[in-house]
C-alpha positions as CSV (number, residue, x, y, z in Angstrom):
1,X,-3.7,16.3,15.6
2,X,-5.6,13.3,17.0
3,X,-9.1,13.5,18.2
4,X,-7.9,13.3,21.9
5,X,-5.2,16.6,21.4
6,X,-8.5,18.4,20.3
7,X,-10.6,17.3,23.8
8,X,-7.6,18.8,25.6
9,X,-7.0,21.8,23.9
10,X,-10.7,22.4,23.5
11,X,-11.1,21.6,28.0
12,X,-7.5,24.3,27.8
13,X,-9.8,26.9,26.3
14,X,-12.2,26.2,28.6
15,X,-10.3,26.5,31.5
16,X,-8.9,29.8,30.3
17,X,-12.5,31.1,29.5
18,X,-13.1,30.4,33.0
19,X,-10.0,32.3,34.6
20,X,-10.9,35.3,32.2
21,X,-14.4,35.4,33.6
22,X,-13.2,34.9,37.5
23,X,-11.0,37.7,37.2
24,X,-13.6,39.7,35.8
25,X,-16.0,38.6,38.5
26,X,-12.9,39.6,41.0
27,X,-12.6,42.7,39.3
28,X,-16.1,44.1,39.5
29,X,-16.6,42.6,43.5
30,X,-13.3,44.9,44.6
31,X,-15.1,47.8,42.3
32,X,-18.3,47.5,44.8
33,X,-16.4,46.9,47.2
34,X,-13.8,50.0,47.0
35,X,-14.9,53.1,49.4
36,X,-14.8,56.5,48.4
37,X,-11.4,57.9,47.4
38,X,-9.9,54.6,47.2
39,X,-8.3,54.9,43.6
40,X,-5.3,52.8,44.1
41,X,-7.9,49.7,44.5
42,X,-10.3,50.9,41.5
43,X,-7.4,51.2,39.5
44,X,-6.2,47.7,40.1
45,X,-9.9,46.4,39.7
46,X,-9.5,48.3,35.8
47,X,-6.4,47.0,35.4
48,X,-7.4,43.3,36.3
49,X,-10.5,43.7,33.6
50,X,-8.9,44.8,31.0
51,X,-6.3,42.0,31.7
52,X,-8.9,39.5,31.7
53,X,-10.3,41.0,28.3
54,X,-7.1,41.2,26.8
55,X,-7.0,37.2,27.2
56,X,-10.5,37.1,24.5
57,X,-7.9,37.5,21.9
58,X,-6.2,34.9,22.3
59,X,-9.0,32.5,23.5
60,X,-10.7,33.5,19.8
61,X,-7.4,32.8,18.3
62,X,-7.2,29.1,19.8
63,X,-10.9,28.7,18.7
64,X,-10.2,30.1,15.0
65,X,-6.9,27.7,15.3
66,X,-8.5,24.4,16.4
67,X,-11.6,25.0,13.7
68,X,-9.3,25.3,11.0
69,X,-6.9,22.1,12.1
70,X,-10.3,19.8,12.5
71,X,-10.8,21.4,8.9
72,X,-7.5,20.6,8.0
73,X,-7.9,16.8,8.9
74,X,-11.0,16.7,7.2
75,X,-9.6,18.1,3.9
76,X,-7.0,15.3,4.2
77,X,-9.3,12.6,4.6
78,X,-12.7,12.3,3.9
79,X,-13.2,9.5,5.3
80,X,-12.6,11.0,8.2
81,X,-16.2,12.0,8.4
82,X,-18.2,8.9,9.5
83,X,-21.8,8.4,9.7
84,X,-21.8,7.7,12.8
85,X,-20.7,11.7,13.6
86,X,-23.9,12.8,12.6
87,X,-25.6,11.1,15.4
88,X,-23.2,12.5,18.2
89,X,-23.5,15.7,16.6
90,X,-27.5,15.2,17.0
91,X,-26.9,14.4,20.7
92,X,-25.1,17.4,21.5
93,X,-26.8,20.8,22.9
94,X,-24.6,23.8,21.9
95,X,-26.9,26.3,23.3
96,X,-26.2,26.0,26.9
97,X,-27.4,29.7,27.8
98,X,-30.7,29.0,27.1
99,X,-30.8,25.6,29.5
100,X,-31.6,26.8,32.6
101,X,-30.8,23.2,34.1
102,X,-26.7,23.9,33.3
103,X,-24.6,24.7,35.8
104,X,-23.7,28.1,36.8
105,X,-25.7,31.4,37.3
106,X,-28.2,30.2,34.0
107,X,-29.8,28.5,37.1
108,X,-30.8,31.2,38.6
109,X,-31.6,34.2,36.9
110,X,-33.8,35.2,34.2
111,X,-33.3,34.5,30.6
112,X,-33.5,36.0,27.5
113,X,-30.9,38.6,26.2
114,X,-27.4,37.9,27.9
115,X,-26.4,41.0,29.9
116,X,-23.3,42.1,31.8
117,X,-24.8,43.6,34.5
């Protein structure tokens, strides 16, 4: 696995975080959205949640995948590991739910604990 294959399977996992999340989203507007005795449409709000949960699996299982081919590599190479990783590595901010300047709803609501609802 080159360095490029893991960029796009890492912006893959991405992308499918993203759908899980938008159908979640989806999900819960139809919920609110659903009047009174209309359990065809809560039902199909459910069902499109636990769908969208049921896709953390496999997302976890790319992630657990992908960490243990980059460990793979490593283990076959050591020079693999330049000095000049560390300083990308320095550069990077993994934290991106406590930046209130990233995109997304971090923007604009409060932060501390991360909450569902």
């Amino acid at each position: 696995m080159s360095l490029e294959r893991l960029a796009r399977e890492l912006d893959e996992t991405a992308r499918q975080t993203g759908e899980m999340a938008a159908s979640i989203s989806y999900a819960i507007n139809h919920l609110g959205e659903a009047a009174a005795g209309d359990e065809q449409a809560r039902d199909d709000a459910i069902q499109n949640i636990v769908t969208a949960l049921q896709a953390q699996d496999r997302i976890e299982q790319r992630c657990r995948n992908l960490a243990r081919a980059v460990r793979d590599l490593v283990a076959s190479d050591r020079t693999i590991d330049h000095p000049r990783f560390d300083e990308i590595w320095a550069r990077l901010n993994l934290d991106e739910l406590a930046v209130p300047e990233m995109s997304g709803i971090a923007a604009r609501v409060d932060h501390g604990e991360c909450e569902f609802f």
